[in-house]
N, C-alpha and C positions, 0 to 999 in steps of 0.2 A: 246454629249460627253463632261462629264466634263474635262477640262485640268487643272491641280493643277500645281501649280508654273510656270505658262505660257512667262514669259519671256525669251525665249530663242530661236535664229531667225529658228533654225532648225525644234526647234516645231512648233513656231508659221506659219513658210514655207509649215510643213506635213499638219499641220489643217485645215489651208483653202485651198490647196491643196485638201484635203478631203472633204471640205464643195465646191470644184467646182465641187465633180465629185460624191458630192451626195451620200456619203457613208457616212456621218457625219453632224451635225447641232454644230460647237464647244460652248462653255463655255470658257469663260479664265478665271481662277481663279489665282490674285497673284495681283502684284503692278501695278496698270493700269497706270499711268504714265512710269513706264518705260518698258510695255507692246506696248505700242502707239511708245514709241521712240526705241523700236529695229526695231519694224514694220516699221515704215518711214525710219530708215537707212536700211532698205534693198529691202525698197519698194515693201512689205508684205501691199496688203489693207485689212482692218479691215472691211468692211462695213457689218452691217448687224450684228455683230456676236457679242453677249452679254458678258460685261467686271464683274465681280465680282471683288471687292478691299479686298485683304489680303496683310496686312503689311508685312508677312516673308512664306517661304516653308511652314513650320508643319502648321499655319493657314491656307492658302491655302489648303492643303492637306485634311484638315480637311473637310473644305467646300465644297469640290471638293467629296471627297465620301459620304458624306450628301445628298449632290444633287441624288446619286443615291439612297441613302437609302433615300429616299423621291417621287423618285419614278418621280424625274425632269431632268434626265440623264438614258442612259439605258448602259453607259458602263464609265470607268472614264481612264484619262492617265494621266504618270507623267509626268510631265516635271523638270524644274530645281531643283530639290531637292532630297537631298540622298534616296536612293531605303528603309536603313531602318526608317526612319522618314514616306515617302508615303505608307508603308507597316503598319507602325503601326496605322496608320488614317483606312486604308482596315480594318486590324484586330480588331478594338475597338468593345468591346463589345455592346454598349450602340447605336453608328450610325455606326458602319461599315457595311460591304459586307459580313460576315457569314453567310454559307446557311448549313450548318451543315456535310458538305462534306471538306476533306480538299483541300488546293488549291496549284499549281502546275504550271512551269514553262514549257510552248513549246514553241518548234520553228519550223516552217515551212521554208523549202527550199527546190530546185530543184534537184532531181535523178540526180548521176553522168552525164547520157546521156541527163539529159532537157528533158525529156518526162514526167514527171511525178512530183506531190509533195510529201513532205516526211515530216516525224515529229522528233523530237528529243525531247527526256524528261529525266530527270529534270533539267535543267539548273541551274537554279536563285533561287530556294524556299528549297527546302529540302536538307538536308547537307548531310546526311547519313541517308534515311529514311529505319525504320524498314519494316520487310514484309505486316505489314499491312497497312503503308505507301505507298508501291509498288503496292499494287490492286489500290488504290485512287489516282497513279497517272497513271496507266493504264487507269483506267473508266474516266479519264478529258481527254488523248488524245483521245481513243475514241469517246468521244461527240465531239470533233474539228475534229476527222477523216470523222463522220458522215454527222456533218456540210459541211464538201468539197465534198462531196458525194462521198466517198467511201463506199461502200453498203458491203462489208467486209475486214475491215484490218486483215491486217497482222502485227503481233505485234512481233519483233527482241528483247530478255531479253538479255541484253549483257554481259559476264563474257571474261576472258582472253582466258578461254580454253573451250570445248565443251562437258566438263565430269563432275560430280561433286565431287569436290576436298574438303575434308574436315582434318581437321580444318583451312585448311592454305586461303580456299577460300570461306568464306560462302556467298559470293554474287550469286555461284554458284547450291547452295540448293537454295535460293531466286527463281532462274531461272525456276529451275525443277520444282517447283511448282507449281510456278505462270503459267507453262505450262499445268501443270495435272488441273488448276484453269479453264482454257481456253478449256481443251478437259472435263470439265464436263457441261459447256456451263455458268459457272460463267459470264461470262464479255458478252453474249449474240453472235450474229452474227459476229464472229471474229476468226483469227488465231492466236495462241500464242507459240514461241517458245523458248526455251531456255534451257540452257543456251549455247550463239551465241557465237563467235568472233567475231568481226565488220569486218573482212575481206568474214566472210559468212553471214553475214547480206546483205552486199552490193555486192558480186559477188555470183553468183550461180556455177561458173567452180570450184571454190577455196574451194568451200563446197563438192562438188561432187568428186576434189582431196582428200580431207580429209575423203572421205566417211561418210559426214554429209548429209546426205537429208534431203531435207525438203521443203516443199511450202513457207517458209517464205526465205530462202537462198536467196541470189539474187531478190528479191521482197521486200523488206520489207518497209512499209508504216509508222512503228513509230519504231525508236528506242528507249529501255527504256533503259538509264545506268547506274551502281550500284551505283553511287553518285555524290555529284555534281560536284566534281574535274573534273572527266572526261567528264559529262556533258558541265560544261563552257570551259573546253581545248579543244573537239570537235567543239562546237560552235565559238571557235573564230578562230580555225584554218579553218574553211570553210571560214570563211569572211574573214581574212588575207591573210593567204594562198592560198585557193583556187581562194578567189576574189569573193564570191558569195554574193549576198544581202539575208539578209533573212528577216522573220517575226516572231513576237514574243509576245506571251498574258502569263496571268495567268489565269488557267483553275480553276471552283472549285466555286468560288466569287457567289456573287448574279446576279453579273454583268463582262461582260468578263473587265479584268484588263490591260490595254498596259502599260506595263514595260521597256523600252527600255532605251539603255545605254546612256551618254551624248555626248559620242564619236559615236555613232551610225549615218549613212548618214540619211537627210530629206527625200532620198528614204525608207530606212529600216523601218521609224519611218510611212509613209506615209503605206506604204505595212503591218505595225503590227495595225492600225489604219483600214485597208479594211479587217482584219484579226478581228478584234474586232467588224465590226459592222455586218459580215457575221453570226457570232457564235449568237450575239445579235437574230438579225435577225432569226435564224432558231430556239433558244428558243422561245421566242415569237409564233413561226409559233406552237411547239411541246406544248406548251401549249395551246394555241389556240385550238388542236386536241382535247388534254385530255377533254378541259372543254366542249364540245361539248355534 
């Protein structure tokens, strides 16, 4: 795992955290000098785990996705450095992570009751992505659903209301479709419905009040939501509000992408790091199959 701008004791806390429990081999890519001196003030041991010297972030960053387009990393994380500086090193035409699919922000956390994981999409990547932005970031939680082995999700399309509202709601045509997408067998072995309330995504009574059925009601293993506002207003009212820790990649890349906030705990960043090498991990296994 490359880590691009690695000075920062949270990171550098999740990484070898990661590298004790065998989920990760890190890389630190940034100012090794005062990589070594956050490490000893917080007595963070380094042993073992190879320092790359980049004078500033965007260097760093740069070298840090290299390594994977090179084929010396199978997944890369940011650290101290702005999301769009380490995004634009991802997206370079020439060494980045373009695999010809576009890429996508989830987040993994736990079902209201703790029995289960769940997905949220799109957080962090797409602003307002069109409908044909909406398939490609269905097909990336997907492949992370799969990875967890869910053997069939259930896909929640979220709108306000559960009818399609037009002109005043076209996230809500978005929904319906990308439903009729899922019932022609588009997106493979999966349930897709929409367009949800996130009160009938997450309870199945509240859906069955509103005479909404559906298998996805109360089940639902990803939710997609019409942009990213509400994506990152969901996401941070779980970790604030709720108090939950979550996990969190970008889906889509050559290689899974751990994106995680600066404000984010050593836990979050640790649990989106065992999120990145699982996905790793089961690409490798799914090509492995193919080439067989």
């Amino acid at each position: 795992m490359a880590v691009a701008a690695a000075a920062e004791d949270a990171v550098l806390a999740a990484a070898t955290h990661a590298m004790r429990e065998r989920l990760a081999r890190p890389i630190l890519v940034g100012q090794s000098d005062r990589i070594r001196e956050i490490a000893e003030s917080a007595g963070i041991g380094l042993g073992g785990i190879e320092l790359i010297e980049a004078p500033d972030p965007v260097v760093a960053s740069t070298l840090a996705v290299k390594l994977v387009h090179e084929g010396e990393a199978d997944l890369v994380m940011k650290g101290l450095v702005r999301t769009k500086d380490f995004l634009r090193a991802v997206l370079n035409q020439e060494f980045g992570m373009r695999r010809g699919r576009a890429m996508s922000h989830v987040a993994v956390f736990e079902s209201p009751d703790r029995t289960r994981l769940m997905m949220l999409t799109d957080c962090g990547i797409n602003i307002r992505p069109r409908f044909s932005r909406k398939i490609n970031i269905i097909e990336n939680a997907l492949e992370l659903a799969r990875a967890l082995g869910i053997e069939e999700p259930k896909v929640a399309v979220i709108a306000a209301v559960e009818t399609v509202e037009l002109p005043t709601m076209p996230a809500t045509l978005d929904a319906e479709l990308l439903r009729r997408l899922g019932e022609a067998g588009r997106f493979g072995r999966c349930i897709v419905d929409g367009p949800l309330a996130m009160d009938n995504a997450l309870d199945g009574h509240t859906a069955e009040v509103k005479g909404r059925g559906s298998p996805v009601a109360g089940q639902a293993d990803i939710i997609v939501v019409p942009e990213i506002e509400t994506g990152n207003a969901v996401y941070k009212t779980i970790r604030y509000i709720a108090g939950r820790e979550l996990a969190s990649i970008v889906v889509g890349a050559e290689g899974p992408v751990v994106v995680t906030s600066r404000a984010d705990s050593a836990e979050t960043k640790l649990y989106s790091i065992a999120l990145g090498s699982l996905l790793s991990q089961s690409a490798a296994e799914t090509a492995g199959r193919e080439g067989e």
